[in-house]
C-alpha positions in Angstrom: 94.2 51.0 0.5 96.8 51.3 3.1 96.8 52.8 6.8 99.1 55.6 6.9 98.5 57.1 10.6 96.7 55.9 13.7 95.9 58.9 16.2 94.4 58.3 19.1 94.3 60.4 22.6 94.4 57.6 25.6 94.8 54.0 26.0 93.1 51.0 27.2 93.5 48.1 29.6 93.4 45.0 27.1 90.0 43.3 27.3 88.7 40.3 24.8 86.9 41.5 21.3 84.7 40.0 19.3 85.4 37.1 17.0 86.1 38.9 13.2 87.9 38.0 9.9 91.2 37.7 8.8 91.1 41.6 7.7 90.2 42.8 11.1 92.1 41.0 12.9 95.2 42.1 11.2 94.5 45.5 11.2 93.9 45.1 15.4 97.0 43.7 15.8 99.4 45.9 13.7 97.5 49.5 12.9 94.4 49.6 15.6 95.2 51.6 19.1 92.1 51.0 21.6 90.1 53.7 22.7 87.5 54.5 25.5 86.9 57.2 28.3 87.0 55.9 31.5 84.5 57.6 33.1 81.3 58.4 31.3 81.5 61.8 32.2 85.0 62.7 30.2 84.6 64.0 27.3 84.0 62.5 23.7 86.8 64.7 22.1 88.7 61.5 21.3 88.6 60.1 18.1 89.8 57.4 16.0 91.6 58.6 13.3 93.3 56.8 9.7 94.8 58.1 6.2 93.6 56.2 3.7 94.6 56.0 0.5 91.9 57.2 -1.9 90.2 60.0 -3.2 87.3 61.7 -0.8 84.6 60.7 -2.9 85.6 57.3 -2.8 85.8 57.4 1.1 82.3 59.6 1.1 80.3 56.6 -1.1 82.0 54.0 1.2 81.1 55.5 4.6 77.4 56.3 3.0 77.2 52.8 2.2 78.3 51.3 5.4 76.2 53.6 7.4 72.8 52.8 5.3 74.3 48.7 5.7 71.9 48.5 9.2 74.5 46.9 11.3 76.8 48.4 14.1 80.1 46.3 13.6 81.9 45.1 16.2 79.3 45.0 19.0 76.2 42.3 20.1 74.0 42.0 22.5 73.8 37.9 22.6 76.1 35.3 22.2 74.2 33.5 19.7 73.7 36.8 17.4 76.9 38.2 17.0 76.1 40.8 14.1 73.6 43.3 16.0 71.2 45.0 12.9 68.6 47.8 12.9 70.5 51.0 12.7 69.9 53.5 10.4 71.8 56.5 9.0 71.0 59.3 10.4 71.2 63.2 9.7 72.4 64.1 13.2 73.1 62.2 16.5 72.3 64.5 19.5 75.0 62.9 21.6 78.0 64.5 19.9 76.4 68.0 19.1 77.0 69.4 15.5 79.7 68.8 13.9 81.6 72.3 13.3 85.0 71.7 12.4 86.6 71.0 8.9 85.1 68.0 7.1 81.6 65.9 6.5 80.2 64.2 9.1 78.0 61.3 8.6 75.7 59.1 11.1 74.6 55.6 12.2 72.2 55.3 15.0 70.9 51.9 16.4 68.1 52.4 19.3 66.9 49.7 21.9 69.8 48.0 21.9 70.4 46.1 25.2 73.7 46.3 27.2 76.0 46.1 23.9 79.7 44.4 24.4 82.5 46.8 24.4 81.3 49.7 25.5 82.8 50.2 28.7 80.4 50.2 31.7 77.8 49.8 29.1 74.4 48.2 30.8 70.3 48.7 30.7 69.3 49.4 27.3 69.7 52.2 24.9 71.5 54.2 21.6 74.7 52.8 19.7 75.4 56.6 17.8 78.6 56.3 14.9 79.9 59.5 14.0 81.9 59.1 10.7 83.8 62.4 9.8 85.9 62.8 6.1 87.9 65.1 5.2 90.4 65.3 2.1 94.1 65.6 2.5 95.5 65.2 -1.1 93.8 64.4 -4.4 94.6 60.8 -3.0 94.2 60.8 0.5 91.5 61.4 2.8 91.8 61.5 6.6 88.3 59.3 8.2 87.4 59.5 11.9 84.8 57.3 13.4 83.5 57.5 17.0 81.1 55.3 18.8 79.3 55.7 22.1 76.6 54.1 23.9 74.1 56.4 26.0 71.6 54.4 28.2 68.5 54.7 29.5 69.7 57.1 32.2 71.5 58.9 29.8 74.9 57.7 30.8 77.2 57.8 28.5 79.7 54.8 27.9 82.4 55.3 25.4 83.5 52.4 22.9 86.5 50.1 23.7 87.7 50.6 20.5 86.3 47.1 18.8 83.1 49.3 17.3 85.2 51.8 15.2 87.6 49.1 13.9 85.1 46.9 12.5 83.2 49.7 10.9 86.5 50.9 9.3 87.3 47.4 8.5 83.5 47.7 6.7 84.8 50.8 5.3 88.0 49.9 3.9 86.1 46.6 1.8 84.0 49.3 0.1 86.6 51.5 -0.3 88.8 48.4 -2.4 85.2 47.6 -4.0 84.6 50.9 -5.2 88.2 51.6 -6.9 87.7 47.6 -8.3 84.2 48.7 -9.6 86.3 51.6 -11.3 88.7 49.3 -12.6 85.7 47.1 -14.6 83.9 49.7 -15.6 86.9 51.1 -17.4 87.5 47.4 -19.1 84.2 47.2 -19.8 83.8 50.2 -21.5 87.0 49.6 -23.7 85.1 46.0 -24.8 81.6 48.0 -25.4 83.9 50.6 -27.7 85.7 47.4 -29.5 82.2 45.2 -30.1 80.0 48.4 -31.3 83.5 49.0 -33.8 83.3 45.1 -34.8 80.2 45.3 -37.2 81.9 47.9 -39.1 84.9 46.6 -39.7 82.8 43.5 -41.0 80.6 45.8 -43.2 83.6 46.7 -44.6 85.5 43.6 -44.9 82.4 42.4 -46.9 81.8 45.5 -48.9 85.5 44.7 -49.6 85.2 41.4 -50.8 82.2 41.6 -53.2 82.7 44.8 -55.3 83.6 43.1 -58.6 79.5 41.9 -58.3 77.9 45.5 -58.3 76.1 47.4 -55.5 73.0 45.4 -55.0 74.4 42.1 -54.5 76.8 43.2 -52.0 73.9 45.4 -50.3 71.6 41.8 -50.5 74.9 39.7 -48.4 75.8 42.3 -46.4 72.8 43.3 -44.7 71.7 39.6 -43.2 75.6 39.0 -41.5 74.9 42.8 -40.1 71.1 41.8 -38.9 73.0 38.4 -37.4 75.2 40.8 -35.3 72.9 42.9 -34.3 71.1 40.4 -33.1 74.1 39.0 -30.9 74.7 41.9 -29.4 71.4 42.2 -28.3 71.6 38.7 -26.6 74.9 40.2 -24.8 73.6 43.5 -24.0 69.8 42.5 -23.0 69.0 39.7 -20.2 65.8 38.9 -18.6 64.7 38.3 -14.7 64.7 34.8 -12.9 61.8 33.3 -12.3 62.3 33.9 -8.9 62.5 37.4 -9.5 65.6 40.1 -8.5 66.4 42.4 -5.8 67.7 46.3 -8.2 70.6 47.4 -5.4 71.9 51.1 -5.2 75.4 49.6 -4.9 76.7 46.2 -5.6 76.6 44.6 -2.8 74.3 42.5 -0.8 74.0 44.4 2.3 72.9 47.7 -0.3 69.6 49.4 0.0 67.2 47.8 -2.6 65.8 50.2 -5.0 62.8 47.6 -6.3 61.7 44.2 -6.8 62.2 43.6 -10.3 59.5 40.9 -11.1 60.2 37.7 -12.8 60.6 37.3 -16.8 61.3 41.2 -16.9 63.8 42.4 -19.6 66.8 44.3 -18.5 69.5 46.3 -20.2 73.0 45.8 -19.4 75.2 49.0 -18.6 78.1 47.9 -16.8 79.9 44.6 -16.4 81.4 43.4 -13.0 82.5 39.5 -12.3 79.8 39.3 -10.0 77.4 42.1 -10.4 75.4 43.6 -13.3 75.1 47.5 -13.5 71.4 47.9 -15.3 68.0 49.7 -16.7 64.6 48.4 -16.5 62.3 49.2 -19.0 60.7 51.8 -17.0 64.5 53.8 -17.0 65.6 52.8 -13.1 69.0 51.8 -12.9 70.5 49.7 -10.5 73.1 46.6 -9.8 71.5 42.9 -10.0 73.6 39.8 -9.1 74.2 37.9 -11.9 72.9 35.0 -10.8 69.3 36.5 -10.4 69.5 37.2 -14.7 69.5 35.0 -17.4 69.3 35.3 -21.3 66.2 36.1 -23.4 64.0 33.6 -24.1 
């Protein structure tokens, strides 16, 4: 995913953000123009604004995944905890008003949060509200604007420096590659399903090949125990079991995901999709879901 255009309506004196990864930092210092609202009066028109690469629906799941991730990027309240957590998508957020124009807007809100960093004039406690809005430009494209503000408990309003809607993009855009990856797998994946469910007829017929100069019933006698022996490997590839210390079932796969259930230990699992690191499955009650696979393990 690649940043085509950076849109922003005002500038900012340069002030010192928050200590961030490689990806962040890069994308600060060649793509990311600061924004804030001097007074906490102006309006909250402004916006920060990218082109990214990749279908809408990829950009939807990714933005509905960061904002269900409980953490505002780019902000803290204390030195010593530099990731602030407890927001919580939201429906609405009553400090921007509905959203009327074209596109779908999405919400993160995080309430009693004390005096967060870069918000400017930002003090007392109160609401972190992110405003995500996407909208499709090509089959390929979509536009995403993010907006952050702070609103105390006076009700002031103090608009973000910038440093918030960067490192929720920056969240955004790592979905966004893990997504189109995910895609990627599943398509491998499904192309070595379609080869190994086509392997045990090709060996049916290689054998029906081979022994019939002896007659129907001693073919039928060989072939069927190599065709139970397969069946039976591809059961111990398709079907795993839980830890002992038990498993978390994730909507997406990723850590930070929502958790669906708490799949108890020594439960049976069927395998759906493959990843490197994650397992796409169904419990035996039907619920499907993405386990690490180091929380799985073979049937005893």
């Amino acid at each position: 995913m690649q940043v085509v255009s950076v849109k922003t309506s005002r500038n900012s004196t340069a002030e010192k953000l928050p200590a961030a990864g490689p990806l962040l930092v890069a994308f600060l210092v060649v793509s990311f123009i600061p924004l804030f609202a001097s007074k906490s009066s102006e309006s909250l028109d402004a916006g920060f604004l990218v082109q990214v690469n990749a279908p809408e629906a990829d950009v939807v799941r990714a933005v509905q995944e960061v904002a269900e991730d409980q953490i505002v990027h780019g902000t803290f309240s204390y030195d010593k905890e530099r990731t602030l957590y407890g927001a919580h998508a939201a429906a609405t957020a009553p400090v921007f008003g509905a959203w009327d124009q074209p596109g779908k807007a999405f919400y993160k809100i995080a309430t009693g949060i004390l005096a967060p960093r870069f918000f400017k004039d930002s003090e007392d406690i109160g609401t972190i509200s992110v405003r995500y809005v996407v909208q499709p430009v090509e089959a390929n494209s979509t536009s995403l604007r993010i907006d952050a503000v702070f609103v105390d408990a006076r009700n002031v309003k103090h608009a973000s420096r910038g440093s918030v809607e960067a490192a929720e993009y920056g969240a955004i855009q790592e979905r966004v590659r893990a997504i189109q990856a995910e895609r990627t797998e599943t398509d491998q994946a499904a192309q070595q399903i379609a080869a190994q469910r086509a392997q045990p007829q090709r060996e049916h017929q290689d054998v029906k090949h081979d022994v019939s100069d002896f007659g129907d019933s001693w073919a039928v006698g060989l072939a069927v125990p190599q065709l139970e022996q397969r069946v039976n490997e591809l059961r111990r590839e398709v079907e795993l079991q839980v830890k002992d210390t038990g498993a978390s079932l994730k909507a997406a796969p990723f850590r930070a995901a929502t958790t669906l259930a708490s799949l108890p230990a020594k439960s049976d699992v069927v395998i759906v999709v493959l990843t490197p690191y994650w397992y796409g499955v169904q419990t035996e009650d039907g619920h499907r879901g993405w386990v690490h696979r180091s929380e799985l393990e073979p049937l005893d």
